[in-house]
C-alpha positions as CSV (number, residue, x, y, z in Angstrom):
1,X,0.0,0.0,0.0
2,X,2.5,2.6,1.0
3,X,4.3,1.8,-2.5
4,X,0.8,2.1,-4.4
5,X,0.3,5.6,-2.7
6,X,3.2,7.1,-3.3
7,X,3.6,6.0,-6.8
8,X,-0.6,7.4,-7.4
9,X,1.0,10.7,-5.3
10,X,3.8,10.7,-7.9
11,X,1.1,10.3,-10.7
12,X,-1.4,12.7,-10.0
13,X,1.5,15.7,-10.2
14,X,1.9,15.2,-14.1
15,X,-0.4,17.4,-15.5
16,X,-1.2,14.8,-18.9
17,X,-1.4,11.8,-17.1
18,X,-4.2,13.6,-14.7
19,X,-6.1,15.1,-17.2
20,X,-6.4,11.6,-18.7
21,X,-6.6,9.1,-15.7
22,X,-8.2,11.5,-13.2
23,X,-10.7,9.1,-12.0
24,X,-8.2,6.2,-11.8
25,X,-6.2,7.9,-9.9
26,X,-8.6,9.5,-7.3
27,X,-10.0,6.2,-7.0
28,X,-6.4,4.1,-6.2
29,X,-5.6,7.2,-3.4
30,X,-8.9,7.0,-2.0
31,X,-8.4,3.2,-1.4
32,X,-5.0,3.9,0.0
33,X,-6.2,6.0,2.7
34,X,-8.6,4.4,3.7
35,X,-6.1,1.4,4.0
36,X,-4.3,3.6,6.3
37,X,-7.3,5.2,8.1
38,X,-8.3,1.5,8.8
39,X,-5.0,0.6,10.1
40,X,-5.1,3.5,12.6
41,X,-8.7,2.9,14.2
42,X,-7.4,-1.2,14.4
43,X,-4.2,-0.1,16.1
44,X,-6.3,2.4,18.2
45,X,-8.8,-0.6,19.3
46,X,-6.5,-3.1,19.7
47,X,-4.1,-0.4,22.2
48,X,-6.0,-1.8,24.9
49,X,-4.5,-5.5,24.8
50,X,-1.2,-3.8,24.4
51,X,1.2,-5.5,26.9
52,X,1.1,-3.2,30.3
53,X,-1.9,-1.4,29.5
54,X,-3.4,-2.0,32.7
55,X,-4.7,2.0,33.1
56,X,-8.6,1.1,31.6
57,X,-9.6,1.1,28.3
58,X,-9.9,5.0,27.5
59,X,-6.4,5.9,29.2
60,X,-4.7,3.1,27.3
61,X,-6.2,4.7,24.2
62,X,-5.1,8.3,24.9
63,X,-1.6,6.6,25.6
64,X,-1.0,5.1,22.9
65,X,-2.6,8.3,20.8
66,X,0.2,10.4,21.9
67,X,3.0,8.1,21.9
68,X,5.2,8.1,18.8
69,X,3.9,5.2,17.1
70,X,0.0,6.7,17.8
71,X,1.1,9.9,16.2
72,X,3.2,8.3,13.5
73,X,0.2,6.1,12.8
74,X,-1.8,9.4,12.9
75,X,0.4,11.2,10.0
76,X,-0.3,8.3,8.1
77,X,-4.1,8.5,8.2
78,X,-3.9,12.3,7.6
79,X,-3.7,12.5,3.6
80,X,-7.2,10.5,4.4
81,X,-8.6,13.0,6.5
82,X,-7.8,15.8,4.1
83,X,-9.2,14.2,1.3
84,X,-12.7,14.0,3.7
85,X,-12.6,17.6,4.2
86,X,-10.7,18.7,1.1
87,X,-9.8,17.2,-1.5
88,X,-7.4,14.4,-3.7
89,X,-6.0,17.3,-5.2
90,X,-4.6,18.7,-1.9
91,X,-4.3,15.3,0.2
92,X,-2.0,13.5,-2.5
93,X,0.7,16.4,-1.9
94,X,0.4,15.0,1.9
95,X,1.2,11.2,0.6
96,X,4.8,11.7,1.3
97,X,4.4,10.7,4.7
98,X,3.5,7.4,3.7
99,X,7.2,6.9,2.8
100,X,7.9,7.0,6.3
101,X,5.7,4.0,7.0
102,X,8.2,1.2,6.9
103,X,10.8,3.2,9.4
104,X,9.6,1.1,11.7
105,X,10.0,-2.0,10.7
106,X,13.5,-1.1,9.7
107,X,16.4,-2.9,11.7
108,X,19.0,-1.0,9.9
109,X,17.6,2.5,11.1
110,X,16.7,0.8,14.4
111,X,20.6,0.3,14.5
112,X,21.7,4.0,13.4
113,X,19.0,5.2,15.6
114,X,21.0,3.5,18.9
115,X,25.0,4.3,16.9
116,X,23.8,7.9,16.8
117,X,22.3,7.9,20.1
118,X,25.8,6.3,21.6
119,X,28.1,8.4,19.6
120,X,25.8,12.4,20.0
121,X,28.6,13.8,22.1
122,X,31.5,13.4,19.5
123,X,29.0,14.1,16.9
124,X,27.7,17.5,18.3
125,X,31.6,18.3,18.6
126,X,32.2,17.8,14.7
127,X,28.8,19.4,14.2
128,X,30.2,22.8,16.3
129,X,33.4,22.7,14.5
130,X,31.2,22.6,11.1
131,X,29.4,25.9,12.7
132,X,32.5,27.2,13.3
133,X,34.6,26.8,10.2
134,X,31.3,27.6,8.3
135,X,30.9,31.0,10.0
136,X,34.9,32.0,10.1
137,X,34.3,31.0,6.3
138,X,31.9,33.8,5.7
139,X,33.3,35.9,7.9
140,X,36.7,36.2,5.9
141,X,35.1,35.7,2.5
142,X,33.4,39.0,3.2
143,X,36.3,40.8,4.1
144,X,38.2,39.8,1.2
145,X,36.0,39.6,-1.3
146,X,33.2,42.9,-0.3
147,X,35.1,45.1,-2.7
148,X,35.5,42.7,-5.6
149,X,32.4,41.4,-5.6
150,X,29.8,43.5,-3.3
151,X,26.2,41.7,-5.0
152,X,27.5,38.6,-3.5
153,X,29.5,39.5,-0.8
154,X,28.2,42.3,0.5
155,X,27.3,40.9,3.7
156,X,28.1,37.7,5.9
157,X,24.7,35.8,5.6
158,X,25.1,36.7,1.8
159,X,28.6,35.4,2.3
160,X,27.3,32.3,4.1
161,X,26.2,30.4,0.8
162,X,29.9,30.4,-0.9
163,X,31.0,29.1,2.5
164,X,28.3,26.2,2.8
165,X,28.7,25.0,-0.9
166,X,32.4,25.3,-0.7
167,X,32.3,23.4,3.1
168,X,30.7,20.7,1.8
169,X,32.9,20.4,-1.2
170,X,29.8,20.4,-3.8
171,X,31.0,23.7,-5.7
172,X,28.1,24.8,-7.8
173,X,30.2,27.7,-9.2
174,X,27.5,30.5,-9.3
175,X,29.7,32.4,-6.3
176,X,33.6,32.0,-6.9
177,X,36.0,34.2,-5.0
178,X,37.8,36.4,-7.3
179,X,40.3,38.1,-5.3
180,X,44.1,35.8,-4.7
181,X,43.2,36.2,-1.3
182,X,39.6,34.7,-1.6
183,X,40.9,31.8,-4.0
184,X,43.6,30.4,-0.9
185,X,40.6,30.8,1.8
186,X,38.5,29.0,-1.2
187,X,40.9,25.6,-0.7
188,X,41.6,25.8,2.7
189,X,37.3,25.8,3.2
190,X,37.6,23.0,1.3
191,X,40.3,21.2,2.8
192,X,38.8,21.6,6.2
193,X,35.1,20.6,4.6
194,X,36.6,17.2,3.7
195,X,38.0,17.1,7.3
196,X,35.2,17.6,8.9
197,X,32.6,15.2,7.3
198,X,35.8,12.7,7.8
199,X,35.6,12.9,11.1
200,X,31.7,12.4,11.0
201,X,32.4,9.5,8.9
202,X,34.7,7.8,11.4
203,X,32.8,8.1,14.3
204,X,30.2,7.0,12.6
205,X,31.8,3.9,10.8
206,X,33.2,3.0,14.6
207,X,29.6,3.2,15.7
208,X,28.3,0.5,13.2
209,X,31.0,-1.4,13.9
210,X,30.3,-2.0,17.6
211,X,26.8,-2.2,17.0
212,X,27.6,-5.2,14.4
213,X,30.0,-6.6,17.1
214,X,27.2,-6.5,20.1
215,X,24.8,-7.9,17.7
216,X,26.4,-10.4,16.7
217,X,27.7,-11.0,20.6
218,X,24.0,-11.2,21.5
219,X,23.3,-13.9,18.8
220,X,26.2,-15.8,19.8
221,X,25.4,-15.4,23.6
222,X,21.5,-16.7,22.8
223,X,22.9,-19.5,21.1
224,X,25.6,-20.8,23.1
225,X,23.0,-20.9,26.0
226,X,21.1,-23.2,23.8
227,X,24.0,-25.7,23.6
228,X,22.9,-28.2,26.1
229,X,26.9,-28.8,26.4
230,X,26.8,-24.9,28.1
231,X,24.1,-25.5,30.1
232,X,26.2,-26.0,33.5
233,X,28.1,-23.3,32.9
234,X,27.9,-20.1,34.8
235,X,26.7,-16.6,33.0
236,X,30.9,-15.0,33.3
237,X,32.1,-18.3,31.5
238,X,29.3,-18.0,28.9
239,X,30.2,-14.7,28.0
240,X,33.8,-15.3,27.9
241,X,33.3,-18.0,25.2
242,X,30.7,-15.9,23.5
243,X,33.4,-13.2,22.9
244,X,35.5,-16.4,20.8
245,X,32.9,-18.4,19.0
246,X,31.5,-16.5,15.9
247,X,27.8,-18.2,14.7
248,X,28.0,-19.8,11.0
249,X,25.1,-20.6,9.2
250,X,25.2,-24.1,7.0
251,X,22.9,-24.8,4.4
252,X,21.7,-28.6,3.9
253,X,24.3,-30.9,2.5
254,X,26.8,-28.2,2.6
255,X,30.5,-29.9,3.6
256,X,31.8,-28.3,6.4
257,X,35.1,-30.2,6.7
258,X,37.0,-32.4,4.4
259,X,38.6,-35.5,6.0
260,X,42.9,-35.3,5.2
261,X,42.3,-31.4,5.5
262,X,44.3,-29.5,8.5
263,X,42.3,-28.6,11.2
264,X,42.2,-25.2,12.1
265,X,38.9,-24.5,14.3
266,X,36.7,-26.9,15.9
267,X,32.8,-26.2,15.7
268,X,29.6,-26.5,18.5
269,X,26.3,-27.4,17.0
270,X,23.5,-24.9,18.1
271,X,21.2,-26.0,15.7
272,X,20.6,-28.6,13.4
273,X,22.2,-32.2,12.7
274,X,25.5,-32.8,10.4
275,X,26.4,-35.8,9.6
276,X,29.8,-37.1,10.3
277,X,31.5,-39.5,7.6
278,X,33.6,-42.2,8.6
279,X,35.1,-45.4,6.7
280,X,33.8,-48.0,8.2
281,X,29.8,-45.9,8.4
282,X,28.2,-42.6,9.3
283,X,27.2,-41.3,12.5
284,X,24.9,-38.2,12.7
285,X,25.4,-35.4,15.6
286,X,22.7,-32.8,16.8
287,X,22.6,-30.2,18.8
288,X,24.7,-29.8,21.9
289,X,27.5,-32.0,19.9
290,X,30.6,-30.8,19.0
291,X,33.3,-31.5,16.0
292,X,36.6,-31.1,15.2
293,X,38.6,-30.8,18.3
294,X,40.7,-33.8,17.8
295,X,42.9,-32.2,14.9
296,X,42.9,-29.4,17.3
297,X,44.1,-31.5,20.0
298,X,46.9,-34.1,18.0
299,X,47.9,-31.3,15.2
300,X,46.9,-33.7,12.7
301,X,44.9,-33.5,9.1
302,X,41.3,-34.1,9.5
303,X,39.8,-37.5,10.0
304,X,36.2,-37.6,8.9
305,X,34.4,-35.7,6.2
306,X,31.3,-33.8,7.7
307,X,28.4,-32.3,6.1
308,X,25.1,-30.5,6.8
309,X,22.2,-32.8,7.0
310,X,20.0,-30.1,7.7
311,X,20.2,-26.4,7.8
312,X,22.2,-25.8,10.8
313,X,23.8,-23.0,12.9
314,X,27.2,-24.1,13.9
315,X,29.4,-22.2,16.5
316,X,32.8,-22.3,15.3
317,X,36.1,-21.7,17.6
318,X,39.0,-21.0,16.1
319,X,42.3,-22.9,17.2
320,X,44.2,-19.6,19.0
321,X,41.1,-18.8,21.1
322,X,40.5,-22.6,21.3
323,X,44.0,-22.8,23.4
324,X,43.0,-20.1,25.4
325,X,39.7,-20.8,26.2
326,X,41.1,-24.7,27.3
327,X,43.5,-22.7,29.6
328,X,40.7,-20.6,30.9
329,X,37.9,-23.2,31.6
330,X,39.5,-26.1,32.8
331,X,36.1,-28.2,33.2
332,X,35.6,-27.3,29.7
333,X,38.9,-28.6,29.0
334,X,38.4,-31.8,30.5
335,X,35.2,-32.6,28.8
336,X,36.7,-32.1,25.4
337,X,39.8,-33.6,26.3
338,X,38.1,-36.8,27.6
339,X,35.4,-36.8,24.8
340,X,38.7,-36.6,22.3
341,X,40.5,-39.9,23.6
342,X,36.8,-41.6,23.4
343,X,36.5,-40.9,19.9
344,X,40.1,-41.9,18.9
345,X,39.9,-44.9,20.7
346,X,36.2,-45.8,18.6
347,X,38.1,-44.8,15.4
348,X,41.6,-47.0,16.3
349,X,39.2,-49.8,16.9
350,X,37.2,-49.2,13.9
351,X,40.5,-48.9,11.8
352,X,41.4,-52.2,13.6
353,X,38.3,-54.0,12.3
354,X,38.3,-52.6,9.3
355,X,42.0,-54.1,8.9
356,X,40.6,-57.8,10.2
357,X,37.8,-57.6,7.8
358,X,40.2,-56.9,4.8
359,X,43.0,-59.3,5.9
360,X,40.6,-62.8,6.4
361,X,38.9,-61.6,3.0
362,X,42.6,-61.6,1.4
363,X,44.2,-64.6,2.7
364,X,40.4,-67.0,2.6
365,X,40.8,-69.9,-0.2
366,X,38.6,-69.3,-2.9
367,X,35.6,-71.7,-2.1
368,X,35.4,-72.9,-6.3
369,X,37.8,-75.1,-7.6
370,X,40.2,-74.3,-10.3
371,X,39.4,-76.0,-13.6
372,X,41.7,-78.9,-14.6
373,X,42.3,-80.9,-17.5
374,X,40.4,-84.3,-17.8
375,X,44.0,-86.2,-17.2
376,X,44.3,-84.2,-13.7
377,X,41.1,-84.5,-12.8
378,X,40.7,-85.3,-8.9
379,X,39.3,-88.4,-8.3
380,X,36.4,-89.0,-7.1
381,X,35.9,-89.5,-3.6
382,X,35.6,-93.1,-2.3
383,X,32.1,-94.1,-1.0
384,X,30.6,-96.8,1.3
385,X,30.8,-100.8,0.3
386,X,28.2,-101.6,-1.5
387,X,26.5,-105.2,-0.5
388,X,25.7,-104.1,2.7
């Protein structure tokens, strides 16, 4: 709907296409308001099973009415309300607003919403060394540049639109300095311009990488305290190996390790099942199991091939952090350590078997007799006396 409205909104300002779908047009913006106009009165009924509105029916109403998602909500209904008491032709010039609609259901704004928020103080700094290169900017340019050039620097606020285009580096060249003077205070404005929005950049950038890092922390936290193997584990331990595993999303039948390959992480299964491909069979693992550890553990090349059975999350460790976290969490260490020597003593045995199986198959005689030529035949075996 919200792309339907704005794209009638867009419509209905070219004159032709007016004149000759005028009807159409009102028709498609009338049913998009009072999509919106519908959405509002639901939202405003349904306020009152909003979690925590405990305050009666009318108070939770008026709450929600004045909060920012009532009034949002509000703006949105508003091109409908003006076409009530006006008409299309003014309302659709109000159907902007509708562009706003899906802010809300943005993460990505949700997330520069809070990196702003976190980072206002080093941003209002740039911001007042912006104000303050922008006004010593005028202020000079009109000095310099008042007798040259008095229609458009005769004052500072006149001065003040060669020093915001030339701050922000855009240059539209209808105001150029023309003095020598004016020229060098023309490229140190714009040296300091790029500066500036380089420093807004960078604070920014640092923002949205924390934010990424704490999302992705949270993620990681949630699912390590699904692993049933974390379960025992107190709150300071699961955030210390939080901090080290890093979430990895398989699709089915993806491989996730090659057997002869040299082991460089070792991986927790959060969700999902792989399946883990030995010689002699396969055995399947599920959440709460874990992989790889052993090449970890002896140095040595992989020794199973393992793939997705099913779309899994796997947390994966990598073999620095894996040291460290052994050294840290010395019940974790035991339990992988232990769980290592059980698997190498099923595989030795396995590989033992396997060995048996393929030596008593090699060194059986063949059960059918070679053929021989009719003079070396064997003879027949003797039988019982007959006459008995």
């Amino acid at each position: 709907m919200v792309v339907l409205g704005i794209a009638v909104m867009l419509a209905d300002t070219v004159a032709s296409w007016r004149k000759a779908h005028q009807t159409l047009l009102d028709a498609g913006f009338q049913a998009v308001c009072v999509f919106f106009i519908a959405e509002y009165l639901t939202r405003l009924g349904a306020s009152v099973a909003a979690p925590g509105a405990h305050r009666g029916r009318w108070r939770a109403r008026l709450a929600w009415v004045t909060s920012p998602s009532g009034v949002f909500d509000l703006l949105g209904a508003m091109p409908g309300i003006l076409d009530i008491a006006f008409s299309p032709a003014y309302a659709s010039l109000y159907g902007f607003v509708w562009a706003f609609k899906p802010a809300r259901y943005s993460s990505g704004l949700a997330g520069l919403r809070r990196v702003v928020s976190r980072a206002r103080d080093a941003l209002l700094s740039v911001l007042l060394a912006f104000g303050i290169v922008l006004l010593a900017a005028a202020s000079l340019a009109y000095l310099l540049e008042r007798n040259a050039q008095p229609q458009l620097f005769g004052s500072i606020p006149q001065a003040l639109w060669w020093a915001i285009v030339t701050l922000t580096t855009t240059g539209y060249g209808d105001v150029v300095p023309m003095t020598t003077a004016g020229k060098i205070l023309g490229g140190v404005v714009m040296a300091a311009g790029i500066l500036v929005f380089a420093l807004a950049a960078g604070i920014l950038a640092t923002g949205y990488a924390e934010e990424l890092r704490r999302r992705e922390f949270l993620r990681t936290w949630d699912l390590v305290a699904k692993v049933p193997f974390f379960k025992n584990v107190g709150a300071s331990a699961i955030a210390d190996v939080a901090r080290l595993l890093r979430a990895r999303d398989y699709p089915s039948r993806a491989v996730i390790v090659r057997r002869g390959e040299n082991g460089d992480c070792m991986y927790f299964i959060a969700e999902g099942e792989v399946e883990v491909r030995l010689r002699p069979g396969t055995v399947r693992l599920g959440p709460g199991d874990f992989f790889g550890e052993m090449a970890l553990l002896t140095g040595g090349p992989r020794t199973a091939t393992i793939v997705a059975a099913q779309p899994c999350t796997l947390l994966s460790l990598d073999i620095v952090d894996f040291r460290q976290l052994l050294g840290r969490q010395a019940e974790l260490a035991r339990v992988v350590h232990e769980e290592a020597e059980r698997r190498r003593v099923v595989n030795e045995e396995a590989e033992r078997s396997r060995a048996t199986r393929g030596a008593r198959r090699a060194g059986s005689p063949s059960r059918r007799e070679p053929n021989l030529p009719a003079d070396q035949a064997a003879p027949p075996s003797p039988g019982p006396a007959n006459g008995s």
